[in-house]
GUZAVO-695897 format. One record per residue (C-alpha): residue number from 1; z, y, x. Coordinates in Angstrom, 1 decimal, decimal comma. Each point is the difference from the previous one (the first is absolute). Layout:
BEGIN
seq/c3/c2/c1
NUM/Z/Y/X
...
This chain:
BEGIN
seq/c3/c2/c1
1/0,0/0,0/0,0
2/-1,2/3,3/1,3
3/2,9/2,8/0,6
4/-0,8/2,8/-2,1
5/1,2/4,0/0,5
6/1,6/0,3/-3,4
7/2,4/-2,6/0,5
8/1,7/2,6/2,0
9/0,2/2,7/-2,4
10/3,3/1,2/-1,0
11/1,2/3,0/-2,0
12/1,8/2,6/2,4
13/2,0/3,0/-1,8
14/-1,2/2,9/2,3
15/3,8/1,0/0,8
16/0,5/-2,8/2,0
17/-2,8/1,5/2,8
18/2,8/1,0/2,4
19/-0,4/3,9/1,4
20/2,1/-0,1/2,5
21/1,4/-2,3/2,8
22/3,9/-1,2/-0,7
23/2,3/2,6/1,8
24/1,4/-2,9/2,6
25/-3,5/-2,6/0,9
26/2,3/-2,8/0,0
27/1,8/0,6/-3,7
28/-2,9/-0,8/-2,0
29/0,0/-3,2/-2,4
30/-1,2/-3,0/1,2
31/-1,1/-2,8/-2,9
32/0,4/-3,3/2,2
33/-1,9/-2,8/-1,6
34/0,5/-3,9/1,2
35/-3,2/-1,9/-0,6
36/1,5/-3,5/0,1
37/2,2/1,0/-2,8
38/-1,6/2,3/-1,8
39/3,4/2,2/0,5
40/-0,2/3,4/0,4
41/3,1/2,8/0,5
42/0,4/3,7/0,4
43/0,9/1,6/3,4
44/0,1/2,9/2,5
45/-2,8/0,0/2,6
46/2,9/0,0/2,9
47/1,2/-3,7/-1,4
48/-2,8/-1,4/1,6
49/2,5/-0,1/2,9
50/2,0/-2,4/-1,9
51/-3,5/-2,3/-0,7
52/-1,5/-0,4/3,3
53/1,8/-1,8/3,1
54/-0,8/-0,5/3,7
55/-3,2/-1,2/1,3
56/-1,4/1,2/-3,5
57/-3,3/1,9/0,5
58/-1,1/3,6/-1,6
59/-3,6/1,4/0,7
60/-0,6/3,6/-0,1
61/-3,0/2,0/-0,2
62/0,6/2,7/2,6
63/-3,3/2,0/-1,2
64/0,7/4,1/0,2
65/-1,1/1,9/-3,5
66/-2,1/3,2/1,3
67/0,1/3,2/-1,7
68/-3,5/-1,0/-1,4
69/-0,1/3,1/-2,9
70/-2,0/3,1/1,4
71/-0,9/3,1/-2,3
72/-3,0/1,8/1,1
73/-2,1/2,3/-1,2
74/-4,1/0,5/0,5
75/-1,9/2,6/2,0
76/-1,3/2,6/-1,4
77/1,5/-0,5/-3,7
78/3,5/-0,8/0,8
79/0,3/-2,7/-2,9
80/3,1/-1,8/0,8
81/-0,7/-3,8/0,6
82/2,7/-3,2/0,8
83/-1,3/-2,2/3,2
84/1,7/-3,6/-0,6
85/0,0/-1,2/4,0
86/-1,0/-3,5/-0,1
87/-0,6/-1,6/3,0
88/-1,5/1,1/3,6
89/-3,3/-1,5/0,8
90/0,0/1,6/3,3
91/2,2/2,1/2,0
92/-1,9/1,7/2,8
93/-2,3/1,4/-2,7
94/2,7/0,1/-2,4
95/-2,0/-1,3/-2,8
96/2,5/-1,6/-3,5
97/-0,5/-1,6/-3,0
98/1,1/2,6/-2,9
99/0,6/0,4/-3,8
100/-0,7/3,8/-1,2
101/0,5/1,1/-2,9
102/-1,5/1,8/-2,0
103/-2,9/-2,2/1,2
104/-3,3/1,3/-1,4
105/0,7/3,5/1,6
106/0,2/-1,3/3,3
107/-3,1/-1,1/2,0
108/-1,9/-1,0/2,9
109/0,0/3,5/2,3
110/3,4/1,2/-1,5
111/2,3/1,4/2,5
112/3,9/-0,2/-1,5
113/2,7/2,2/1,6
114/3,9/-0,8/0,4
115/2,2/2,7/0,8
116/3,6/-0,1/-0,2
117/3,1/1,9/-2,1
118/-1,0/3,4/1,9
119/-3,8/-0,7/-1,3
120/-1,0/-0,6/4,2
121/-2,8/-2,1/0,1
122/0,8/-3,2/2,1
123/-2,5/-2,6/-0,3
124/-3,6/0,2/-1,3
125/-2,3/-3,1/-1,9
126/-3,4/-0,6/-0,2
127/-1,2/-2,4/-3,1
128/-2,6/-2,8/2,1
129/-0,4/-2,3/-2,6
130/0,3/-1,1/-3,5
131/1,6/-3,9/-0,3
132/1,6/-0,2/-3,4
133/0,0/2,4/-3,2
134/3,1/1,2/1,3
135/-0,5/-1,3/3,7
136/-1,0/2,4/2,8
137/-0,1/-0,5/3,6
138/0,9/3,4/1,9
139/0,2/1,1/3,7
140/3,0/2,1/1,1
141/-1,4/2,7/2,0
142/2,7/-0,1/2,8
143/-0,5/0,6/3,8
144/4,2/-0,9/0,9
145/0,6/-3,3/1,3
146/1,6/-2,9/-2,5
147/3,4/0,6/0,0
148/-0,5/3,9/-0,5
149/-2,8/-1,0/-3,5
150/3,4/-2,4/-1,1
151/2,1/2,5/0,0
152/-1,8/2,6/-2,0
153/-1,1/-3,0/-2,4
154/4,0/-0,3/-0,8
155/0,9/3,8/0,2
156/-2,7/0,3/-2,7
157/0,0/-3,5/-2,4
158/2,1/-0,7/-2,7
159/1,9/-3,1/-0,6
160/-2,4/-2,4/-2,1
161/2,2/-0,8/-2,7
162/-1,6/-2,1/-2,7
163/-1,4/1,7/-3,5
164/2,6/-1,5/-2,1
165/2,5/1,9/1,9
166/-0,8/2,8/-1,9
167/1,7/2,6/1,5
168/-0,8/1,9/2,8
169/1,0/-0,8/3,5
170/3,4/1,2/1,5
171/1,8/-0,1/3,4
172/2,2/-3,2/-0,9
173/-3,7/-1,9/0,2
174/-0,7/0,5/3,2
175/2,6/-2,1/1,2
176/0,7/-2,4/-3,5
177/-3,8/-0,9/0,1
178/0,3/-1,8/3,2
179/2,2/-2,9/0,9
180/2,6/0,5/3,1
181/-1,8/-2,1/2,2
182/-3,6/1,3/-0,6
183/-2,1/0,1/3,5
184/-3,5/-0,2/-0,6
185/-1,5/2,8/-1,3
186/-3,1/-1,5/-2,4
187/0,7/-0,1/-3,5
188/-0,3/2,1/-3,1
189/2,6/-1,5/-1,9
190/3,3/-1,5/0,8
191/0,5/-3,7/-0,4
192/3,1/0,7/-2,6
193/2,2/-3,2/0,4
194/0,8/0,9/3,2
195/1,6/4,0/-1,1
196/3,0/-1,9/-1,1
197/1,2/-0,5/3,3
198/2,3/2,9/1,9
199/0,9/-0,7/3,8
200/3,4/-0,8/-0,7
201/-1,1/-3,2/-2,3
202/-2,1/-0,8/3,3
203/2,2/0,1/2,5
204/2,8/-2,4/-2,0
205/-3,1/-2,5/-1,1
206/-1,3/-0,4/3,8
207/4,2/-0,2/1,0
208/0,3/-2,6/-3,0
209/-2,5/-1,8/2,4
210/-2,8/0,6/-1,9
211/-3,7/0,2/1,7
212/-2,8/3,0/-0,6
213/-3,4/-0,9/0,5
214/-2,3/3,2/0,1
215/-3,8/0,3/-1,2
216/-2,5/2,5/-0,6
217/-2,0/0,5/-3,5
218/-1,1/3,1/-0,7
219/0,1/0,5/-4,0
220/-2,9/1,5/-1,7
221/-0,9/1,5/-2,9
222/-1,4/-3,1/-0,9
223/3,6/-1,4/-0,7
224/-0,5/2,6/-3,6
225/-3,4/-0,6/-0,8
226/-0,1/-1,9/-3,4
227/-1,2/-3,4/0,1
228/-3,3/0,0/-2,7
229/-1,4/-3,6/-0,2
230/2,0/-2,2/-2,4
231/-0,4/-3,2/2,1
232/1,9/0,7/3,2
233/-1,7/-2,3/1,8
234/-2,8/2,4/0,3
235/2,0/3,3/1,0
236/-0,9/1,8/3,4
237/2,9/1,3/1,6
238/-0,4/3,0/2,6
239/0,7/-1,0/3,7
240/2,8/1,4/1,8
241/0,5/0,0/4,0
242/3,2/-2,5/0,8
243/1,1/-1,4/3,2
244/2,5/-3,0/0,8
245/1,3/0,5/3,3
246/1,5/-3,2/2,3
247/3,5/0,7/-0,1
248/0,1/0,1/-4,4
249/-2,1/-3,6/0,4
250/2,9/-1,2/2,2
251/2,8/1,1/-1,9
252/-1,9/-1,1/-3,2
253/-0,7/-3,4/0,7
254/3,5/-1,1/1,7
255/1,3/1,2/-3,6
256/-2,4/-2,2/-1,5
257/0,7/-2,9/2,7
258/3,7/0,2/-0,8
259/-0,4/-0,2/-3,9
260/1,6/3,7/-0,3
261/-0,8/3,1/-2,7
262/-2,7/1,7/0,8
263/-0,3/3,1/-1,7
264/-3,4/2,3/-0,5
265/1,3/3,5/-0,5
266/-2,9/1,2/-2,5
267/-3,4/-1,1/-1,2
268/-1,5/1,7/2,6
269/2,0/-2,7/2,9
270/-0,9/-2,9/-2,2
271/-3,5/0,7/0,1
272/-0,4/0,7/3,7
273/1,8/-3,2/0,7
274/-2,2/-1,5/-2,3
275/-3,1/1,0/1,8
276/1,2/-1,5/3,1
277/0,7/-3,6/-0,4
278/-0,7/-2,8/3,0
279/-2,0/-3,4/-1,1
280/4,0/-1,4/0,1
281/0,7/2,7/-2,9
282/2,1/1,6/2,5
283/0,0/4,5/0,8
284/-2,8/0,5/2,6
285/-0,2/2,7/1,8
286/-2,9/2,7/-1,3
287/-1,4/3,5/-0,6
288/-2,9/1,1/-2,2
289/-0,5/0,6/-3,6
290/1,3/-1,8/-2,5
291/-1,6/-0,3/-4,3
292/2,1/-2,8/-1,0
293/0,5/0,3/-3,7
294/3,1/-2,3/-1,0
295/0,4/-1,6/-3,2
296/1,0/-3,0/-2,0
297/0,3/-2,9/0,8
298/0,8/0,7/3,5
299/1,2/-2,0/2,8
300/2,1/2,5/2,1
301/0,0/-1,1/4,1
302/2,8/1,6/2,0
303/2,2/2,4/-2,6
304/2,7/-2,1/-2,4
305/1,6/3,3/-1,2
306/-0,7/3,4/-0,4
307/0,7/3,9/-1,1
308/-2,0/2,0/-1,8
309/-0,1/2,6/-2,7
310/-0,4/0,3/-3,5
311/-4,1/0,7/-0,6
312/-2,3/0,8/-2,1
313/-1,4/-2,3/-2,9
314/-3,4/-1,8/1,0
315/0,2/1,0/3,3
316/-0,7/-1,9/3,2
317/3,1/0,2/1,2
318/2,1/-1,2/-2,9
319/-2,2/-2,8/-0,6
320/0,4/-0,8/3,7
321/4,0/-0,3/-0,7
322/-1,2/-2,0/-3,3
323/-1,5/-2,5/2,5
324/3,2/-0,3/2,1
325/2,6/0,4/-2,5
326/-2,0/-2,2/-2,5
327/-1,8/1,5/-3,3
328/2,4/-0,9/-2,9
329/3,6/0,9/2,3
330/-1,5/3,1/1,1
331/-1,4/1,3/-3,3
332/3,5/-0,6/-1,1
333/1,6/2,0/2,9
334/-2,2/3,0/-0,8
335/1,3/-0,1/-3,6
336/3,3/-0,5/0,9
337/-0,4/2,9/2,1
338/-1,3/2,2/-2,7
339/2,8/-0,4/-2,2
340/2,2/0,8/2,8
341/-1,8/3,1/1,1
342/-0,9/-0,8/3,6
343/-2,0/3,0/1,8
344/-3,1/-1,3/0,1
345/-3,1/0,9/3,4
346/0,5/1,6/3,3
347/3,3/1,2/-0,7
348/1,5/-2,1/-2,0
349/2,2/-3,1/0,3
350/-0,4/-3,6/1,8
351/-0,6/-3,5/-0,7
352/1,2/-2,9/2,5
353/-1,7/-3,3/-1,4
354/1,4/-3,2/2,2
């Protein structure tokens, strides 16, 4: 039987979006679901200290969310315009992969200005191509080195927050829209499960014994893009760059030797480990892009637990927990947490399913 899209519908009262991170990242609620049992109990994110013991494995994504909203405006007729940074294509000619918006008013030839509070020009864009009805690839017209363009591309973007946090950005995102142990700069959203943890929930898991194992994926805008085919089997994911490095494949597979919890820390971990499994179904080491689209029925390789956020209805990522969790006990979780008003998305509260 084919997996279709709306068996993952669900009706979500629009209150429960969340707006705002929890004051402390380690006080928000954590619904902890057993799958053997089909139990499942309510919780503070920090009890996870309580549920994981030594030798026990978490895997973080240690990708850095860019400050990827610009607002520009156009030569000559000053109409304001929003540059969505997607990805560089090449940095010595400092060509990227944008959104703009409002798209029609923008083409080939267009040269886009970004000045700063005092209205000083800083960096100047030239529109080179067309890729998407939204899509544009630009040139930064920049003669500093590297680090010099960086730093004016974070003096003058704006956190990326997603459109259903409808409200406009505010100091406290800067640092709530990132996890503490973000490295990597790459991504244009933050890979949410992993916001729950604060430093001082880190230090007492790795002193409980517990062992990190880092990787890279950096998150899309892909991960928001709604799924349109009915039959999953024939939705395209967009690729994202992720790279497994030697030490996460050693710490990874002596947890899996020794029978102990290993934990991916957000869809985003479970996929890149899931793009990098050996002929033994062990982690390999890798780096490239990754489409994997994961849905039911699933056999999951390296992972027997994981974190992750509440998410939107019919969206790859929840129907990627549906896989793990199992259809029927997740459906019921979601419901569950409805009626107890969990914060739902990017800042709102945590699922552990073991």
């Amino acid at each position: 039987m084919r997996t279709k899209l709306s068996q993952f519908n669900f009706d979500l009262p629009q209150n429960l979006i969340s707006q705002y991170p929890t004051e402390e990242r380690d006080e928000s609620r954590l619904m902890v679901i057993h799958r053997d049992t089909g139990k499942i109990e309510h919780k503070i994110f920090k009890d996870v200290l309580n549920i994981f013991d030594e030798g026990d494995t978490m895997i973080f994504n240690n990708t850095k969310v860019f400050p990827a909203r610009l607002y520009g405006r156009k030569e000559k007729t000053g109409a304001k315009s929003e540059v969505f940074l997607l990805r560089e294509l090449n940095n010595e000619s400092r060509l990227w992969d944008v959104l703009v918006d409002p798209a029609r008013k923008i083409r080939v030839g267009n040269k886009l200005y970004f000045s700063d509070e005092e209205e000083h020009d800083r960096l100047v864009a030239e529109v080179v191509d067309n890729t998407t009805s939204r899509g544009r690839t630009i040139r930064f017209l920049y003669d500093g080195d590297e680090e010099e363009f960086q730093k004016e591309l974070n003096a003058l973007g704006n956190t990326p927050l997603p459109k259903y946090i409808t409200r406009g950005v505010e100091a406290i995102d800067k640092e709530r829209y990132q996890t503490v142990y973000a490295k990597e700069m790459g991504a244009v959203a933050a890979p949410t499960a992993g916001l729950h943890f604060s430093r001082e929930l880190l230090k007492r898991l790795e002193l409980k014994g517990i062992d990190f194992a880092e990787l890279t994926l950096h998150v899309g805008l892909g991960t928001f893009r709604s799924i349109d085919v009915e039959d999953l089997s024939k939705h395209k994911m967009d690729a994202e760059y992720f790279r497994v490095d030697d030490r996460t494949v050693e710490v990874v597979n002596r947890a899996k030797k020794g029978g102990k919890r290993i934990c991916a820390v957000g869809t985003t971990s479970m996929r890149a480990v899931e793009s990098s499994i050996s002929a033994e179904g062990n982690l390999k080491r890798a780096e490239g892009w990754t489409n994997k689209f994961i849905y039911p029925p699933y056999e999951f390789n390296i992972a027997n637990s994981m974190i992750t956020n509440f998410h939107l209805p019919k969206s790859s990522l929840m129907i990627m927990v549906s896989a793990f969790g199992g259809y029927d006990l997740i459906m019921e979780a979601y419901q569950q947490a409805i009626k107890e008003e969990y914060r739902f998305f990017s800042y709102g509260d945590a699922m552990l399913i073991l």
